[in-house]
N, C-alpha and C positions, 0 to 999 in steps of 0.2 A: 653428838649430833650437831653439827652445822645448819643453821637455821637461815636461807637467801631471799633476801627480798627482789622480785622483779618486777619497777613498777612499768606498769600496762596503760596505753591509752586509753582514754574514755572509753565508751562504749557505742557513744552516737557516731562517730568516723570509721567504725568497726561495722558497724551495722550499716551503717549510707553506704560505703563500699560493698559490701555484699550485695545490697539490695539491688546496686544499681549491677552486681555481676546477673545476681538470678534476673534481672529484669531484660538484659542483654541474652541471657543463656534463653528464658522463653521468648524472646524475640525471632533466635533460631528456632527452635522448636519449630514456633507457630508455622515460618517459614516453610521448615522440611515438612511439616503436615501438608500443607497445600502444594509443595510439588508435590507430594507421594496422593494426594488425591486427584492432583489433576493429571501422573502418569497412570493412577488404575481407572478413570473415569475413560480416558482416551483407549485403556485396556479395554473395559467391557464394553465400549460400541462397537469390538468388535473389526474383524476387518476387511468387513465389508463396506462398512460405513465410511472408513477411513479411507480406504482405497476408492470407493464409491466418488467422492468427497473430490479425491488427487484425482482422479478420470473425469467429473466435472470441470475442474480449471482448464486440467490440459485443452479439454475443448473446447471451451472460453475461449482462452488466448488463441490458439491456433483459429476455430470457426470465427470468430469476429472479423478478427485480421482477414479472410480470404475471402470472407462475404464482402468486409469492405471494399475489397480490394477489387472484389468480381462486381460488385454494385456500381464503384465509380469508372469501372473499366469496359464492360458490358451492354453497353444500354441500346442495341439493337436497333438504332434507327430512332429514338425515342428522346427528347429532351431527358438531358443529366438533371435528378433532383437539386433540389440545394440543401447544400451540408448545415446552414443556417436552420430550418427548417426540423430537421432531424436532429440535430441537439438539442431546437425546444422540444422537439415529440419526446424525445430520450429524459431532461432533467423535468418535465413532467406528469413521467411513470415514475421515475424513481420518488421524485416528491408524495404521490401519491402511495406508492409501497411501504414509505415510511412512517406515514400518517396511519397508514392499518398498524403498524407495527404497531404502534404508539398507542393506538383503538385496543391490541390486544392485551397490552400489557395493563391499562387499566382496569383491565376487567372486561372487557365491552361492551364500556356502556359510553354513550356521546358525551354525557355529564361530566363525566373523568376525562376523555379527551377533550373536550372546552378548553376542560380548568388547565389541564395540561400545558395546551396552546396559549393562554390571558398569562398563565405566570409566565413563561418561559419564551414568549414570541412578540407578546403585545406588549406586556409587562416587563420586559429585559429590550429595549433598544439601543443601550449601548451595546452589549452580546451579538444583538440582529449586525450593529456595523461592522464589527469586530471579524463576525462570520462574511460578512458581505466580501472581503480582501478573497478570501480563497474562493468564493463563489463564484467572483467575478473571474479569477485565473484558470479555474477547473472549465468556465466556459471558451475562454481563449482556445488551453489547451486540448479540447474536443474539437473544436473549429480548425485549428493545426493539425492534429490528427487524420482528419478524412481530406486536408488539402496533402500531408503526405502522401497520403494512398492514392491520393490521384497520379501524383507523380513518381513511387517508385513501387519496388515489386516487395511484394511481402516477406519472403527473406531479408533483405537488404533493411526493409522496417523494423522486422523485428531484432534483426542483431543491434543496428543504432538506435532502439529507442531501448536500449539497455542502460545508457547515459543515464538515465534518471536516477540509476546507483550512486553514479558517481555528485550526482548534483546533489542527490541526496542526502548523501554523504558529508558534502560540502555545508553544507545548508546546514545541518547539524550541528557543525565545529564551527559556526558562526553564531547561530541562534541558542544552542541550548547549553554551546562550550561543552560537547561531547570530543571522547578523544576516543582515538581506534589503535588499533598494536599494528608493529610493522607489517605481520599479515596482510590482514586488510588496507591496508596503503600499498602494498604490492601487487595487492587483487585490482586495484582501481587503475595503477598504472598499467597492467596488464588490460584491463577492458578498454581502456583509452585508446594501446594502442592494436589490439584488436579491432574496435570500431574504425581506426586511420587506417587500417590496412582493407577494412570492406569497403570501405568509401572511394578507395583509390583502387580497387581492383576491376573495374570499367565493367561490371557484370550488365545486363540488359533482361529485362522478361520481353522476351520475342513474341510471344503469345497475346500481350497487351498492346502491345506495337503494333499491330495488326486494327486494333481497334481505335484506337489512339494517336495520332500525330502530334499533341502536345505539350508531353508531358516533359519537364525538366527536373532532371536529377538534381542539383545543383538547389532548384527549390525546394524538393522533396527534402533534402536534408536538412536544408535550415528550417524546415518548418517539423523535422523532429528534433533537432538541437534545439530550438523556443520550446516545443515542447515538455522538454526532459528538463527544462528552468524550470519551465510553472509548477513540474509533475513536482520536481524537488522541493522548491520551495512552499508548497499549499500543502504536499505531507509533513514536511516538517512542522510549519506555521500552524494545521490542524492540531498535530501530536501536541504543539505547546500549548492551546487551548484547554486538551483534554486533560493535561496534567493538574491535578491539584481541584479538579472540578466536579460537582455534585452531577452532572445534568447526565443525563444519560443521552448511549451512544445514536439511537433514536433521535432523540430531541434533538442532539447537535446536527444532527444530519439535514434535520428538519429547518433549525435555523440558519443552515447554509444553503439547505433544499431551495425556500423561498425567495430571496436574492436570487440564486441563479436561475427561476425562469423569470424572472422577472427581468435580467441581464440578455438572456436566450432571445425573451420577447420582443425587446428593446432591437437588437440584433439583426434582429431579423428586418425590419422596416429600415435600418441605419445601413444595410446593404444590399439587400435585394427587392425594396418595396416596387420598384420600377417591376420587376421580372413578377412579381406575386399580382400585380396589380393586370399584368397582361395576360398570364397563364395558370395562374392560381395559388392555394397554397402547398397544397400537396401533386404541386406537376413533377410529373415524373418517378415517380413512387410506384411499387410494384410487393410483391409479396416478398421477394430477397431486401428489401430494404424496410419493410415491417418487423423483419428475423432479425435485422442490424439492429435495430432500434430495440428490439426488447431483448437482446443477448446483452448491447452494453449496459442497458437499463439492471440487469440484475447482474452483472458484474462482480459489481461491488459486495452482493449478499453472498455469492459462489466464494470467494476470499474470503468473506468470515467463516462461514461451515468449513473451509480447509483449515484454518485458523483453529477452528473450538473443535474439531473433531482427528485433526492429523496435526502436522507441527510446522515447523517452520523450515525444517529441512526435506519436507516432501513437497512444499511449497516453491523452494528451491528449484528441487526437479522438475516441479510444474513449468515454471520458464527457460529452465534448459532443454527439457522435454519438446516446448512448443517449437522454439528454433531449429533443433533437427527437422521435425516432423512438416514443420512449414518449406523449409527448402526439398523436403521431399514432394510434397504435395506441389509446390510451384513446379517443377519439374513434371507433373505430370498432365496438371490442368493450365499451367500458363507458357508450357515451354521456356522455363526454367535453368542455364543450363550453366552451374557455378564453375569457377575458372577453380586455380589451384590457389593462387592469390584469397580469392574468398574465403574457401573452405579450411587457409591457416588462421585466418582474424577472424572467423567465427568459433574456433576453436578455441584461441585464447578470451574470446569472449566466456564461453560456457563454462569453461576453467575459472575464471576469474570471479563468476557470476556462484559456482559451488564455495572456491574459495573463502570470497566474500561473507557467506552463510554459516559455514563454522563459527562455531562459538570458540572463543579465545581459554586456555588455561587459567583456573588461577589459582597461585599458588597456596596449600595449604599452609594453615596459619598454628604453629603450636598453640596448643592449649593450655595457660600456666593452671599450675596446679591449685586449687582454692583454697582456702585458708577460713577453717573454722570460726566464728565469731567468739571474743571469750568475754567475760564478764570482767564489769571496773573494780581499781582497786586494788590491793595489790594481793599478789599469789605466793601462797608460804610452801614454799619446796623441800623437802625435809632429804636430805644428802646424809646417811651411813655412812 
């Protein structure tokens, strides 16, 4: 009998190596748990809720957009509101929506919301500044928004305020050093040049034109190209905040909430104090512009229940959805009437826009095979 010695390494690199595989291997685990709970959670609410949820946005997008659209275009003989005015009404409701939130989640009791507010608003002013950059551009780009809609027709808004992807996008691979696969780079030059081809297709809402002799196309676009900057940059710039951050979605909202009426407030006297001063503050204001005001006001909550209750590719559909359904509906209440020009660069838009929303491959990773821990010392093998 042949008697072999094989000496074996300690035992502590044997074991550190392990531990750090099983420490890796339940890191997956935990992972596949919580997708596999957050695909049966979005299972049992069912699909009513979920589709409930997708038939909310779509109305959103598309009802906002044409109220706005019928509010600044419509006004019957009657002084046009100011769009100043209606963003502070708008940022708030939403301020206040949030503060319930906030009410709720403590229990609700005022006590707990206080304390909530002193740590987190009184108590954090470098945060409050920090929040104040998007607060102040989320007000801009509201105020560009309803000067769009003054000037063009609701299709044509909603295919070019698609840009925000693409800025979005931009803004990302600046700020956070995200990178995207050639896909998604080809869905963006597609949207690009889907939007150059609505802009240059000379479409008109003849129905608004009737009401209207002022409106410029020319402005309406650059005041959604500004737009679809702020839209980009203040998603991004928020998303970098939230990262890495205890406070909750609430509270952030809250500290960005505050700033922006306080910017609205501001705003409002920095432009139209002459015009408020002669004829009020709510001159011109009607019941279709109370429905503008609180559709955009809850906006923002409609996108989260699509969000925690459907996915991000019904979400999808919600804005390719709204686009079709909005050149349908101009068409019937604005006299509407798309050339052929349009209806190919709206198409590359919704293309680009589903594109975009896929999720990217990736590719499986073999598994090496793991390797037993053994003990120090050396190993007597006894060979016949």
């Amino acid at each position: 009998m042949v008697i072999i010695d094989e000496k074996v390494p300690p035992s502590s690199s044997l074991n550190g190596n392990a531990s750090q595989r099983l420490t890796s291997s339940t890191r997956k685990v935990k992972r596949l748990r919580k997708k596999t709970l957050r695909k049966k959670t979005r299972e049992n609410h069912g699909p009513m809720l979920k589709y409930g949820s997708l038939f909310l946005l779509v109305a959103q997008l598309v009802g906002l957009v044409l109220l706005m659209r019928y509010s600044r275009t419509h006004t019957n003989g009657t002084d046009l509101y100011l769009s100043s005015t209606a963003v502070f009404s708008m940022e708030l409701m939403k301020f206040i929506a949030c503060n319930a939130a906030v009410y709720l989640q403590v229990g609700s009791t005022i006590k707990g919301w206080a304390t909530e507010l002193y740590t987190h608003v009184w108590n954090s002013p470098d945060q409050m500044m920090k929040m104040s950059v998007p607060s102040f551009l989320y007000v801009v780009q509201n105020n560009l928004l309803y000067l769009a809609l003054t000037n063009l027709d609701t299709a044509t808004y909603q295919v070019c305020y698609q840009l925000k992807i693409l800025t979005t996008a931009l803004f990302s691979v600046l700020m956070l050093q995200r990178r995207f696969s050639r896909k998604k780079w080809l869905a963006l030059v597609s949207l690009t040049i889907g939007v150059a081809i609505v802009e240059t297709s000379g479409n008109t809402d003849l129905g608004a034109q009737k009401y209207s002799n002022t409106q410029s196309h020319s402005v309406g676009f650059f005041a959604v190209l500004c737009a679809s900057c702020t839209s980009g940059f203040s998603g991004v710039y928020f998303e970098k905040m939230l990262k890495g951050s205890t406070t909750s979605l609430w509270m952030r909202n809250i500290q960005m909430g505050l700033p922006s009426v306080i910017i609205a407030y501001v705003t409002i006297y920095l432009k139209d104090s002459a015009i408020i001063a002669e004829k009020g503050f709510f001159v011109g204001y009607s019941p279709v512009v109370w429905v503008v005001i609180g559709v955009q006001a809850i906006g923002g909550l409609i996108v989260a229940v699509v969000i925690k209750y459907a996915d991000n590719v019904l979400k999808t559909f919600a804005a390719s959805a709204s686009i079709v359904i909005s050149c349908i509906i101009s068409g019937i209440l604005f006299d509407f009437h798309p050339n052929f020009a349009f209806l190919v660069g709206a198409t590359f838009v919704v293309i680009s826009t589903v594109l975009y929303s896929q999720q990217d491959k990736v590719p499986r990773r073999r598994l090496k095979k793991s390797v037993l821990p053994v003990t120090s010392g050396t190993i007597k093998s006894g060979i016949v």
